[in-house]
N, C-alpha and C positions, 0 to 999 in steps of 0.2 A: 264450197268446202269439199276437199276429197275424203270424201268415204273409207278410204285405202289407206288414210296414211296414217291411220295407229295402227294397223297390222304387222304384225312380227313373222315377215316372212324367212327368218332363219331357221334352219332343223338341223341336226344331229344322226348321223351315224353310227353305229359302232366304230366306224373308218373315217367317217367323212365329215368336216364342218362346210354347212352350205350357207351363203348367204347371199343378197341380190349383188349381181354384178353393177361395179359404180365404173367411173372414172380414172380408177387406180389399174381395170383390167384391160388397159387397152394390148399390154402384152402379151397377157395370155392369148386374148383374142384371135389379136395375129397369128400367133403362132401356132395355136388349130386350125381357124381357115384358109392360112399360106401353104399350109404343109400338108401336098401331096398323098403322105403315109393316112394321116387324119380324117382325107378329105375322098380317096378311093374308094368310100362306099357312099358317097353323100352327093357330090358332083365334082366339077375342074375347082383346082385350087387356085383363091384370087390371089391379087395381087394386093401389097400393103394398101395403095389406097382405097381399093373396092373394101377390102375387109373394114379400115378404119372410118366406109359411109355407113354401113353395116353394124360397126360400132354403135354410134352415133343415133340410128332408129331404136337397136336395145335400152340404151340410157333413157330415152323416152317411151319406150313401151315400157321400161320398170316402173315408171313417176305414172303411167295411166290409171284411171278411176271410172268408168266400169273398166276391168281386167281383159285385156287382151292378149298381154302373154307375159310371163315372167321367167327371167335369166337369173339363173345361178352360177356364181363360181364355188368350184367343189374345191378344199383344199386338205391335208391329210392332218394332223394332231399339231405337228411344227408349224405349222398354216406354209405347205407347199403345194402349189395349185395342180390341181389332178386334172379338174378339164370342167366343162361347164353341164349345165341339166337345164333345159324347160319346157315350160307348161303354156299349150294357146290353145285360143277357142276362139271363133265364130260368133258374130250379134245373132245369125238365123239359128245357132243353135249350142246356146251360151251353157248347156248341161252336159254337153260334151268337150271333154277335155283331151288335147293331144302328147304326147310325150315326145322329146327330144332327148341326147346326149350326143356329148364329144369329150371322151378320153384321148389324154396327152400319151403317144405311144410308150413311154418310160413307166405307166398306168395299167397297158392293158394286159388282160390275161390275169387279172387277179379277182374276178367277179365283182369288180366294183361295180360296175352298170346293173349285176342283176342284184346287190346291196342296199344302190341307191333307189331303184327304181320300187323294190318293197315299200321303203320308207315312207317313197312319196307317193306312191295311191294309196296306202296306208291312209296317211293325211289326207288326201285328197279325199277319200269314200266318209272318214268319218269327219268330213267338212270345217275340217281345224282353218281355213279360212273364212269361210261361208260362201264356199264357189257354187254350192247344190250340185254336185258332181254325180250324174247319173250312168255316163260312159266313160270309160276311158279308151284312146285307141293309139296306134302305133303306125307307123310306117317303116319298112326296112330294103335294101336292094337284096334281092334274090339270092344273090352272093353272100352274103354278109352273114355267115350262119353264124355266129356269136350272137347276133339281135335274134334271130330264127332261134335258138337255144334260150333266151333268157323268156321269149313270149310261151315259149312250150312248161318253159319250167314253172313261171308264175299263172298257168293254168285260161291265157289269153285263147281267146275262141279264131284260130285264123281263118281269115275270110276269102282269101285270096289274093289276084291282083285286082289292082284298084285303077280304073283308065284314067283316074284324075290326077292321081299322082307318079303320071307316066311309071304306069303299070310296076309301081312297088309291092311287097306284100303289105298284104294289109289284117288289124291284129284288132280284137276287140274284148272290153273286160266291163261288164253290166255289174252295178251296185247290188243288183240282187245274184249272182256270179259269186260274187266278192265275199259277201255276206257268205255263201253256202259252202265256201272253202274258207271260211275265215281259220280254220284251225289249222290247217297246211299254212297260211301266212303267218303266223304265230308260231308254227315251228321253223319256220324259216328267218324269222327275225330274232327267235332264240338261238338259232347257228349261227346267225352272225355275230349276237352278244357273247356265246360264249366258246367260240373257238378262234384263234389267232393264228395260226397256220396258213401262208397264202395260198390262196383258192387257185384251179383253174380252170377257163370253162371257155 
């Protein structure tokens, strides 16, 4: 029996409705991984078929049970797909949680990413799945100071470059971290409930 499958892995934004990527998102998909704009701070952009093998291992790491990663598509109130978010971890070190995103260029520059990403260590720290989430950590290219901006602003500890993930920066945020800024994350999840103005960052 899986373990996993009464969990209710959808959540809520102020902006965002999240929920596991199925079968219906093979377009989105494409169309973050093909796309060049998308894809210049992450690696070379595939091609339809490599993206839609890449597909294909998501759809199966969503259905896994113990949790190896989980894919979301984000979509905005109309359910218009903004880009996708997720979460993986390691068997050697299953309390450690990693963070991804990919906004669809037509998305960015509105602080979704740093929106979304409250939300979900949010959840994550106060174990709204039962992942026992002790770390959270991050990976960004050097470049890419929008991800460099969201890890500063949510109070992540940077570590530096990291050799294993050919020398990205590397971002870290401890459950006991979390907790001792928990009032900064609570004013920042009240900015996003009650201002509508688009952000930019």
């Amino acid at each position: 029996m899986n373990a996993g499958a009464d969990i209710d892995w959808r959540f809520e934004t102020p902006r965002i409705r999240a929920r596991l990527i199925d079968s219906r998102d093979r377009d989105l998909y494409r169309n973050l991984y093909t796309d060049p704009a998308v894809m210049a701070h992450i690696g070379p952009a595939m091609n339809v078929a490599d993206a839609d093998a890449l597909f294909e291992k998501v759809l199966g790491w969503n259905a896994e049970w113990p949790m190896r990663a989980r894919f979301w598509r984000m979509a905005d109130a109309s359910d218009a797909p903004i880009g996708l978010y997720s979460i993986t971890r390691r068997k050697i070190a299953p309390d450690k949680i990693e963070l991804g995103q990919m906004i669809l260029p037509q998305w960015q520059s509105q602080r979704l990413g740093l929106e979304v990403t409250v939300w979900i260590v949010g959840l994550l720290m106060n174990d709204r799945w039962g992942l026992g989430t002790d770390d959270v950590v991050a990976h960004n290219m050097s470049e890419n100071t929008r991800v460099n901006r969201i890890g500063v602003a949510l109070g992540f500890e940077h570590m530096g470059k990291d050799a294993e993930t050919d020398h990205q920066e590397a971002w870290r945020l401890t459950h006991t971290a979390w907790l001792a800024n928990h009032q900064a994350w609570q004013s920042l999840m009240q900015t996003f409930s009650t201002q509508s103005e688009t952000y930019t960052i």
